[in-house]
N, CA, C and O of each residue as an XYZ file, in Angstrom:
668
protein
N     150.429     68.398     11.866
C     150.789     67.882     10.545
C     151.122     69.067      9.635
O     150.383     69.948      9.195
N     152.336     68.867      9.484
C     152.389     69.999      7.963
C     151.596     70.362      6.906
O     151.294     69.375      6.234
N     150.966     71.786      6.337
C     150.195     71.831      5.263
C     150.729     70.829      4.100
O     151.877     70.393      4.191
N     149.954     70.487      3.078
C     150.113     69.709      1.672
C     151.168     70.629      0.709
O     151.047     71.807      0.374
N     152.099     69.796      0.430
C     152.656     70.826     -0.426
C     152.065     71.440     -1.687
O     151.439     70.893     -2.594
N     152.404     72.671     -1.527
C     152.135     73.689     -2.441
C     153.536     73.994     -2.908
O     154.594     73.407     -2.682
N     153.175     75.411     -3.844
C     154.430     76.387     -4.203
C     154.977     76.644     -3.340
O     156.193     76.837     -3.364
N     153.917     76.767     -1.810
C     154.681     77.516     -0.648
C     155.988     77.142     -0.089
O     156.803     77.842      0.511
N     156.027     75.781     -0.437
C     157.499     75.080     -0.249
C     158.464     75.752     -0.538
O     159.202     76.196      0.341
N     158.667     75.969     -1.808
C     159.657     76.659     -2.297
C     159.219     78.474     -2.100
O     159.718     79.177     -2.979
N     158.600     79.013     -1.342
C     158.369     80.234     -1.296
C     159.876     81.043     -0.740
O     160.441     80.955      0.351
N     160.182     81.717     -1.776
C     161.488     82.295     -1.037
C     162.285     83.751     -0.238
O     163.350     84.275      0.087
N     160.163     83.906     -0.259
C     160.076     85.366     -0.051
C     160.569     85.418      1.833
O     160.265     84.536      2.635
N     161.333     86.624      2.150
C     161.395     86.898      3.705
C     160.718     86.692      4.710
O     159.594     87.170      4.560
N     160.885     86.101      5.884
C     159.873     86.177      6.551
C     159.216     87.479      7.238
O     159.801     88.322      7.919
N     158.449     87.450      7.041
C     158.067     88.898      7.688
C     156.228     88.847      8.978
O     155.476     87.884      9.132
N     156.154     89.808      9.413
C     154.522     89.270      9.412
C     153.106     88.935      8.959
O     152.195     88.312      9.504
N     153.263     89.791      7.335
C     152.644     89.236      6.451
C     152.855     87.957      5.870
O     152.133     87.674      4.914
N     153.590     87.230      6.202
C     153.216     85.892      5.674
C     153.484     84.707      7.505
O     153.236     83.553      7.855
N     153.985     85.713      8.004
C     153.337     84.635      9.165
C     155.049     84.212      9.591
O     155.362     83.277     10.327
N     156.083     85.247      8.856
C     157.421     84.517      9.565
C     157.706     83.413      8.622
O     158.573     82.581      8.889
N     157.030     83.370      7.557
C     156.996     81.859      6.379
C     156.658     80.295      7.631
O     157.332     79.328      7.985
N     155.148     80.846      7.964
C     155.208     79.844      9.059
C     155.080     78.454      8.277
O     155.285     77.391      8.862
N     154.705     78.523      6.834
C     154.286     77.035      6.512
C     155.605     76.278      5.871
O     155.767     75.276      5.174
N     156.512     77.329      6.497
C     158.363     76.661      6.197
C     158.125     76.003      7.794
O     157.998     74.801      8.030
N     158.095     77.388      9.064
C     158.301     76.754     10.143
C     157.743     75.667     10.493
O     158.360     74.882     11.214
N     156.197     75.338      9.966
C     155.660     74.041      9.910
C     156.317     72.710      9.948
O     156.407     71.770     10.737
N     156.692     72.993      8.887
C     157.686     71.784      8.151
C     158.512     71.414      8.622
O     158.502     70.236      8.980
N     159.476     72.116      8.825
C     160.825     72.243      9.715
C     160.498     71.330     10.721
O     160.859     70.157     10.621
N     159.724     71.818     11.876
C     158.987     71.718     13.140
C     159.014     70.434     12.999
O     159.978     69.708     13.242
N     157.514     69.973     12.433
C     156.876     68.808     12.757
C     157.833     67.571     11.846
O     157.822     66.403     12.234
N     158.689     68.026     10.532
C     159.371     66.655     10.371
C     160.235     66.940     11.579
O     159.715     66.342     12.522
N     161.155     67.487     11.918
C     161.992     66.925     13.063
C     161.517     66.241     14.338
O     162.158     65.349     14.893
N     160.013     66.855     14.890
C     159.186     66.000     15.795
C     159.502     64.789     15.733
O     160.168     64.130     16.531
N     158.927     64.426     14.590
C     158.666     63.457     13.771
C     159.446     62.244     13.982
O     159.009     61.242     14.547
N     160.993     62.422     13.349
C     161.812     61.774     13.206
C     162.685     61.920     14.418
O     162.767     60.855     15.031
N     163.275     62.778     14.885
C     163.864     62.457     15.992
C     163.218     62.386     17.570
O     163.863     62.199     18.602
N     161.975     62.558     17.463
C     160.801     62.501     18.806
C     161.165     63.437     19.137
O     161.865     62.895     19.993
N     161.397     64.589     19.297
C     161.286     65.723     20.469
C     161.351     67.187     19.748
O     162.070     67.472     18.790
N     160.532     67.962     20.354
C     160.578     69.346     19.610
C     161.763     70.214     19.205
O     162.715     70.410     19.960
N     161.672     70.674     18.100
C     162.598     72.022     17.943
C     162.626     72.768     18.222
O     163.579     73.530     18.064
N     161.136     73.132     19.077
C     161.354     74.731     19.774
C     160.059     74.213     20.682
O     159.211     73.462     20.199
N     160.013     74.610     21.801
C     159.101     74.462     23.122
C     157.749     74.914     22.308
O     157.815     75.868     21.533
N     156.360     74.107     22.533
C     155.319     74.806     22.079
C     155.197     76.009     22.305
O     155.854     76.706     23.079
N     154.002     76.404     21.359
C     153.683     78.062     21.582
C     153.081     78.665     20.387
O     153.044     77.952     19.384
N     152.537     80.017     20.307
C     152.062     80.343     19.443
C     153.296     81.039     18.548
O     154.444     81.089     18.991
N     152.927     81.562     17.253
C     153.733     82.167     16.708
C     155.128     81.441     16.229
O     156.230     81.929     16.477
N     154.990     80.556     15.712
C     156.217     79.586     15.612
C     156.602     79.625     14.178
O     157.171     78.685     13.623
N     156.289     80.702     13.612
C     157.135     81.330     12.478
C     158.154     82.077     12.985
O     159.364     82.127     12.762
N     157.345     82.694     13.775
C     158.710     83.667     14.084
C     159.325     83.120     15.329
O     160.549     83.217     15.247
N     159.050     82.739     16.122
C     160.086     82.107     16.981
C     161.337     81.375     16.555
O     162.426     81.414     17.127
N     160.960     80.578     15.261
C     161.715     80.277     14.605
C     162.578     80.799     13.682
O     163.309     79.982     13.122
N     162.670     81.817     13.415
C     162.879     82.416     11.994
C     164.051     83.757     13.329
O     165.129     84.228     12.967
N     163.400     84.053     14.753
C     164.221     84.690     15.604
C     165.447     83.482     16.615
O     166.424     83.738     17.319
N     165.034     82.671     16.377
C     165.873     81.503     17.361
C     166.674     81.930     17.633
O     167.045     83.028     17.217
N     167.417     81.046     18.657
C     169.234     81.989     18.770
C     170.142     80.672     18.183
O     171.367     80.566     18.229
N     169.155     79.695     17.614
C     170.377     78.713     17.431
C     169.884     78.533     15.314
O     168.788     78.594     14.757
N     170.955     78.365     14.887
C     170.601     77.816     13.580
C     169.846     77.194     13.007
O     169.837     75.984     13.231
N     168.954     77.729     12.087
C     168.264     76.581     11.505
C     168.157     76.942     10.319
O     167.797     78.101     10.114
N     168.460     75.988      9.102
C     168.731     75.927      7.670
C     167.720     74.780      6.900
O     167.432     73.622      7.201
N     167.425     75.434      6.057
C     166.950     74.122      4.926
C     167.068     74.443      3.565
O     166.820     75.529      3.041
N     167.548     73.196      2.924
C     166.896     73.409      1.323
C     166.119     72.306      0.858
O     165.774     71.248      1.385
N     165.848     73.042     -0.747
C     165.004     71.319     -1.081
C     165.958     70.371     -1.540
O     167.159     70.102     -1.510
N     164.718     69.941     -2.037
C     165.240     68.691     -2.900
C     165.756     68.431     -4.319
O     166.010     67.307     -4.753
N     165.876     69.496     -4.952
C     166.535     69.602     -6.123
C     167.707     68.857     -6.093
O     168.277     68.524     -5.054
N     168.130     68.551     -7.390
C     169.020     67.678     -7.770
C     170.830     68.546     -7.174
O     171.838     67.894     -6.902
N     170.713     70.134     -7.125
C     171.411     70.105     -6.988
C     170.929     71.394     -5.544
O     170.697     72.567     -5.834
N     170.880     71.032     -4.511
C     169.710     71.816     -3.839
C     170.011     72.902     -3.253
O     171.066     73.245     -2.721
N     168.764     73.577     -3.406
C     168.845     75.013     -2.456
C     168.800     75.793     -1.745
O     167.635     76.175     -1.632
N     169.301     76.186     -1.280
C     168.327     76.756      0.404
C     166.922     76.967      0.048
O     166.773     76.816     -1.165
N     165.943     77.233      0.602
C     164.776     78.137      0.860
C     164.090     78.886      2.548
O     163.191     79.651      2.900
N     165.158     78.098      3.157
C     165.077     78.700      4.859
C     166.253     78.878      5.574
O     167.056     77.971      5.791
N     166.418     80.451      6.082
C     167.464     80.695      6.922
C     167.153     81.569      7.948
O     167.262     82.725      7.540
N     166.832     81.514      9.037
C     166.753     81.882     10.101
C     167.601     83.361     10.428
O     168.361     83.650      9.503
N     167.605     84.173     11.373
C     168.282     85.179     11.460
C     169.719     84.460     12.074
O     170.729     84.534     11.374
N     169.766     83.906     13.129
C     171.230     83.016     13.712
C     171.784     82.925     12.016
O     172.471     83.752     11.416
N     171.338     81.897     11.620
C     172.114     81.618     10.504
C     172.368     82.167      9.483
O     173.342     81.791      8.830
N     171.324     83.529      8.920
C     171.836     84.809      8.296
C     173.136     85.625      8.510
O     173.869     86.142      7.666
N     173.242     85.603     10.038
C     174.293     86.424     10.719
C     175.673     85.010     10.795
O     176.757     85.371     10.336
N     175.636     84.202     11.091
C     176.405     83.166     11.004
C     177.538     82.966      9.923
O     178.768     83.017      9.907
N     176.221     82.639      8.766
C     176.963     82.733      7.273
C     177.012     84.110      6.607
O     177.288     84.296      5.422
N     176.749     84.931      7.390
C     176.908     86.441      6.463
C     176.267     86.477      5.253
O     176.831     87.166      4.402
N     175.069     85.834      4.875
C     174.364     86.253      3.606
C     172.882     87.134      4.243
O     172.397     87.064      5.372
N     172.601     87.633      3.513
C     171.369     88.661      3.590
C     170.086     87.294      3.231
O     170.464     86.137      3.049
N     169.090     87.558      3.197
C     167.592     86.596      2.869
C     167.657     85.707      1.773
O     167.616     84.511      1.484
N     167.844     87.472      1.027
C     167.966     87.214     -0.820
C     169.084     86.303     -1.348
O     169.124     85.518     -2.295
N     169.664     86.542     -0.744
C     171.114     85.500     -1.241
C     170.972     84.355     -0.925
O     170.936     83.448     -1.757
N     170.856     84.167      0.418
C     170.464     82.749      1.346
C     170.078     81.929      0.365
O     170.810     81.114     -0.198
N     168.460     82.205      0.049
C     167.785     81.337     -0.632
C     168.209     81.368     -2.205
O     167.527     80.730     -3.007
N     169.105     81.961     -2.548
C     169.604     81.646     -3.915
C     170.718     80.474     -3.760
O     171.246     80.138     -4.820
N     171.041     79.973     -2.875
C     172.615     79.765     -2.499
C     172.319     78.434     -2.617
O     171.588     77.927     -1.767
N     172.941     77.491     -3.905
C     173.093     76.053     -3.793
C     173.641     75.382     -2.598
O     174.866     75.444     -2.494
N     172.976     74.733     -1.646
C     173.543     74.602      0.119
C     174.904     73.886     -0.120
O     175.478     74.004      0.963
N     175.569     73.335     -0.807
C     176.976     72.354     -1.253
C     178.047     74.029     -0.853
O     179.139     74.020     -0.283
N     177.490     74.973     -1.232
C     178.480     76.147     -1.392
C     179.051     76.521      0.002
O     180.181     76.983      0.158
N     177.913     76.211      1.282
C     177.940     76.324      2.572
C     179.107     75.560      3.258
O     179.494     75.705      4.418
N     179.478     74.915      2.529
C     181.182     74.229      2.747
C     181.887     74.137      1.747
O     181.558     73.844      0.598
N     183.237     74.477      2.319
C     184.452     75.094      1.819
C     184.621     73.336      0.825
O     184.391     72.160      1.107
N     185.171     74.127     -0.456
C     185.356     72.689     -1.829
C     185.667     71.348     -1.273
O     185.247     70.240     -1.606
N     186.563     71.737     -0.279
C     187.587     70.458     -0.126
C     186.728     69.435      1.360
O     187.095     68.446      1.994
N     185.715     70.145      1.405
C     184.431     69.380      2.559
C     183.302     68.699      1.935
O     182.723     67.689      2.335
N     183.046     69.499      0.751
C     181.799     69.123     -0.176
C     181.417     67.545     -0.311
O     180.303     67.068     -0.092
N     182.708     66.764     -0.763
C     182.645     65.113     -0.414
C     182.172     64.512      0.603
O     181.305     63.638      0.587
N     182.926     65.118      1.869
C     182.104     64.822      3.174
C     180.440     65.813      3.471
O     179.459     65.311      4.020
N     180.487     66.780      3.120
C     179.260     66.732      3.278
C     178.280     65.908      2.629
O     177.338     65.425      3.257
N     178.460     65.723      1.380
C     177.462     64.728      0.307
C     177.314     63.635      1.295
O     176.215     63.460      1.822
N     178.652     62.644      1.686
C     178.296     61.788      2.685
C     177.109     61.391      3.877
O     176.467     60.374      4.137
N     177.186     62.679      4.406
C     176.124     63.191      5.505
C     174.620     63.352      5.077
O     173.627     63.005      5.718
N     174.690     64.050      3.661
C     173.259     64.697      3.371
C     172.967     62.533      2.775
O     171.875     61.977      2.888
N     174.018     61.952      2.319
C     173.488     60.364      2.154
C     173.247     59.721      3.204
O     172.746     58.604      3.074
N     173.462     60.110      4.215
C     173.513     59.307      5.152
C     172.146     59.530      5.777
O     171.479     58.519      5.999
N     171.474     61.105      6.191
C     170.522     61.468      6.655
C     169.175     60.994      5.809
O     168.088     60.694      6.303
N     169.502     61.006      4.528
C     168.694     60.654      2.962
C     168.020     59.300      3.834
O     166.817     59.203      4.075
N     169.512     57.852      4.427
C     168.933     56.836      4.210
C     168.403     56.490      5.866
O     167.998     55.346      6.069
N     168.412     57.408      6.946
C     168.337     57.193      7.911
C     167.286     58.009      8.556
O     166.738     57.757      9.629
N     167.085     58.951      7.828
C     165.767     59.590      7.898
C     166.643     61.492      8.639
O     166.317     62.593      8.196
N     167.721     61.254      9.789
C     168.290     61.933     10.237
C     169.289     61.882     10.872
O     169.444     60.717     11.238
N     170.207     62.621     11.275
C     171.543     62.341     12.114
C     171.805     63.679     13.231
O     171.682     64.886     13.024
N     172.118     63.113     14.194
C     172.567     64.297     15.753
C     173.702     64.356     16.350
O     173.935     64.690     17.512
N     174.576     63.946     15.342
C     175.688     63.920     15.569
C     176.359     64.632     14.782
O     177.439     64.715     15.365
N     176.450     65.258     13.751
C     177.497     66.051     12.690
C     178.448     67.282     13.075
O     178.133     68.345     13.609
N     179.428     66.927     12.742
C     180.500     67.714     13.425
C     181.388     68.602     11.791
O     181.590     67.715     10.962
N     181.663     69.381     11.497
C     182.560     70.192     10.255
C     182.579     71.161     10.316
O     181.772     71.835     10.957
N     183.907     71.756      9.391
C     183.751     73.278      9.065
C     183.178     73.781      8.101
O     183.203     73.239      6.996
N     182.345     75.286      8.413
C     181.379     76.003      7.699
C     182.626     76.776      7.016
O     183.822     76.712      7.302
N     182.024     77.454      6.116
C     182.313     79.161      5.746
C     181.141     80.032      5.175
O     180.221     79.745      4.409
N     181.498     81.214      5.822
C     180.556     82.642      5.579
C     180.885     83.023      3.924
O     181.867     82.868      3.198
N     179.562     83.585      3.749
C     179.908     84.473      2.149
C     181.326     84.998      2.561
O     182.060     84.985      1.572
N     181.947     85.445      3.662
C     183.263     86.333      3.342
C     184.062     85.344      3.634
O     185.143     85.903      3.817
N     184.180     84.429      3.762
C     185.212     83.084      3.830
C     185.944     83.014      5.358
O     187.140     82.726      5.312
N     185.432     83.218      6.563
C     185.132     83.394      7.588
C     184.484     81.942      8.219
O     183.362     81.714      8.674
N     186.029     80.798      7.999
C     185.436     79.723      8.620
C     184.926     79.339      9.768
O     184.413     80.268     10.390
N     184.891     78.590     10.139
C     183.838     77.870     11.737
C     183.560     76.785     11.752
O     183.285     76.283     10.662
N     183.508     75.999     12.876
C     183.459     74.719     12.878
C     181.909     74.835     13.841
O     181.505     75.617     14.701
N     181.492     73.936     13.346
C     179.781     73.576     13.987
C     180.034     72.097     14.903
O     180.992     71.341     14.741
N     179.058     71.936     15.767
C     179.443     70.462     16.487
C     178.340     70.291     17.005
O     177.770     71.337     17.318
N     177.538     68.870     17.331
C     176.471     68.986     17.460
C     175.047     69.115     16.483
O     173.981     69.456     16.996
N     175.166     68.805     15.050
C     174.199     69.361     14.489
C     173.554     68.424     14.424
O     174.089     67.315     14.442
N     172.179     68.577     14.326
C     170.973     67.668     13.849
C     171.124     67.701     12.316
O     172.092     68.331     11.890
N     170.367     67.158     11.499
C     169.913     67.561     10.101
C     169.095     66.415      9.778
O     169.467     65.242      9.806
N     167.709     66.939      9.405
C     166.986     65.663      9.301
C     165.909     65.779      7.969
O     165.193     66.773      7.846
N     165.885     64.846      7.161
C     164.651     64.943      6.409
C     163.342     65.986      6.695
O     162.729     66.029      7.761
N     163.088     66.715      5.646
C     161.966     67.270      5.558
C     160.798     66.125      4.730
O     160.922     65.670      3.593
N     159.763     65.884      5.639
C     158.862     64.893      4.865
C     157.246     65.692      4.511
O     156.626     66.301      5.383
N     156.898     65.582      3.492
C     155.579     66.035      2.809
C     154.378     65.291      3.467
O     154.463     64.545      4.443
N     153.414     65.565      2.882
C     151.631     65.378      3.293
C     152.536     63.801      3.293
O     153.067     63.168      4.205
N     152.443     63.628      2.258
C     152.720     62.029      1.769
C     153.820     61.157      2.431
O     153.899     59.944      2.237
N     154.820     61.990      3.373
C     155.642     60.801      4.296
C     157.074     60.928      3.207
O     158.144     60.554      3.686
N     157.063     61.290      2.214
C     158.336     61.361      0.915
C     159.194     62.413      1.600
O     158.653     63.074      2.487
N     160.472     62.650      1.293
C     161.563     64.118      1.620
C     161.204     64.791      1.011
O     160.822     64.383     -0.086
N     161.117     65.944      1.256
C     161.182     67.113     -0.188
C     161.858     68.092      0.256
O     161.604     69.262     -0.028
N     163.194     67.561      1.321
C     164.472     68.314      1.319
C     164.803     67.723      2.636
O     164.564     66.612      3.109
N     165.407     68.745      3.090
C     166.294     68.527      4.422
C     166.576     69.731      4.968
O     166.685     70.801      4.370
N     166.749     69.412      6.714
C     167.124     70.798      7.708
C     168.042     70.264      8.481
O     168.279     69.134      8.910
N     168.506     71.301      8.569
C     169.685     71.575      9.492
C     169.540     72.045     11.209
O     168.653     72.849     11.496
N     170.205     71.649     12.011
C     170.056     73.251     13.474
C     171.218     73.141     14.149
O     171.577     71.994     14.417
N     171.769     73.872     14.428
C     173.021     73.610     15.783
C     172.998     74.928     15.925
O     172.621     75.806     15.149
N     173.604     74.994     17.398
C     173.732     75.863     18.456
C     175.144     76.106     18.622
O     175.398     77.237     19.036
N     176.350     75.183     18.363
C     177.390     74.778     18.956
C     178.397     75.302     17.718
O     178.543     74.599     16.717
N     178.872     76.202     17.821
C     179.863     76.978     16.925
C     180.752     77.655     17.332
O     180.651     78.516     18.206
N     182.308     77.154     16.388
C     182.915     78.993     17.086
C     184.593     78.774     15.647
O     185.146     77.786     15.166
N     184.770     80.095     15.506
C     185.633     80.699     14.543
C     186.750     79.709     14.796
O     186.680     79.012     15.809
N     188.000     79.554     13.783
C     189.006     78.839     13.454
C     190.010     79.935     13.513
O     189.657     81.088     13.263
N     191.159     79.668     13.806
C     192.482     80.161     14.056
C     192.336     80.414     12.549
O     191.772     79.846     11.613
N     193.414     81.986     12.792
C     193.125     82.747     10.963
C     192.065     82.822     10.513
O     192.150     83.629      9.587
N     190.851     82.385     10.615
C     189.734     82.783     10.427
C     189.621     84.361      9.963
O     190.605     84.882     10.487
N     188.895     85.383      9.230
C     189.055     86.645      9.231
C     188.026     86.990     10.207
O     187.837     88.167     10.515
């Protein structure tokens, strides 16, 4: 079961080993996707901050703010989208697709809102350097609190690759 939310939710500090890899992000992450789609995000084991936070496949979240924000990015998806930690978690997640996607993404983040999650999402990304990519395959599923409520949403896919002209 995920810890009770705290501040730690929104903690937007790096993962490192003083805080455990931000394991009480990896928590979260983890056990709502258990959760909702029945099957793990990463094979048991110890250390599942950082297993997570080293993955080789993507994993993203923000909250639930009205207009929301990251607060988890994995190294895959650091290197992916080309932002550093600090930026990551500053980064309103709508920005993570190019203007003319933003509609369809809203769609998706409504759709996951009323379905709890979806394993099917297919679109194109872009990097801080505008370095598009198309993802295929993604999960993205409610993040749920002590209380069973969202208090955001995650992302993961594995399945990526650059667009013609792409830089």
């Amino acid at each position: 079961m995920p810890r009770p939310l705290t501040a730690m939710l929104y903690d937007r500090s790096e993962p490192a080993p003083g805080n455990g890899y931000q394991a009480g992000h990896a928590e979260l992450i983890a056990h709502s996707h258990l959760h909702l789609l029945g099957r793990p995000l990463l094979a048991e084991g110890a250390d599942l901050g950082e297993r997570l936070y080293r993955a080789p496949f993507v994993v993203l979240a923000h909250d639930a703010g009205a207009d929301p924000v990251f607060f988890y990015a994995n190294l895959t998806a650091q290197r992916l989208f080309e932002l550093a930690w600090a930026d990551f978690v500053r980064l309103p997640s709508r920005h993570s697709a190019e203007p003319v996607a933003r509609e369809e993404r809203q769609r998706l983040l409504d759709r996951v809102a009323g379905q709890g999650y979806i394993d099917d999402y297919a679109g194109v990304r872009v990097s801080a350097t505008g370095r598009r990519f198309r993802i295929a395959d993604a999960r993205v599923w409610n993040l749920l609190g002590a209380d069973g409520r969202a208090v955001g949403q995650a992302a993961a896919f594995s399945d990526w690759r650059a667009l013609a002209g792409a830089d």
